[in-house]
N, C-alpha and C positions, 0 to 999 in steps of 0.2 A: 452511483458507482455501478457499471458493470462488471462482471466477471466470467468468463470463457474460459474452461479448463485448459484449451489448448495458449490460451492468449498467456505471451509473457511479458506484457506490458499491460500497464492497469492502471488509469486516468479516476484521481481520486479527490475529492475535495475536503472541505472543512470541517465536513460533519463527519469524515471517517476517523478525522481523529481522538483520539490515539491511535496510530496508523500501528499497525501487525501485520505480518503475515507468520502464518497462512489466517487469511481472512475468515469469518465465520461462513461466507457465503458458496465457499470453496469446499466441494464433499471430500477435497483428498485435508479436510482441517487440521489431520493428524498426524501427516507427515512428514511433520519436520517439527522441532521446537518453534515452542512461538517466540516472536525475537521485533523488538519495536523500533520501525525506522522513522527517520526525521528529514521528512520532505518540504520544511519549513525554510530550511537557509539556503538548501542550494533548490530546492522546485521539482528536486529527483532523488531518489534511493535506489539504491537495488537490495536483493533478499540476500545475504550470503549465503543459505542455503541453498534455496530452487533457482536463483537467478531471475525470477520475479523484478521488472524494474515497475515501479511506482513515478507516478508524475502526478503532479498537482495540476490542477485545472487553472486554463489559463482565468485571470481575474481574480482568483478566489486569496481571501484572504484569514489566516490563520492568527488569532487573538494568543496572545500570551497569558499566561500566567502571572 
């Protein structure tokens, strides 16, 4: 995964999940609740808070539970 502060899109795979934002990798980690999205059924989230949209990498596959 990468992460660019200024970046509002965020290209994420299998091993991020449990997918979160605000990510750990993100120094603003604090500002907002943390709040967990599910980029598993549709391939995409967005953050309700920052607007952060999350996408799953194309290929990649998420194991269930």
């Amino acid at each position: 995964m990468s992460v660019k502060e200024s970046q509002k899109e965020i290209e994420v795979g299998a091993k991020d999940m449990p997918l979160h934002c605000p990510m750990p990798e993100m120094s603003s980690w604090n500002s907002h609740p943390r709040v967990f999205l599910d980029v598993a059924k549709t391939g995409s989230a967005q953050c309700p808070y920052c607007g952060t949209t999350y996408k799953l990498k194309a290929g990649e596959v998420i194991k269930g539970h």
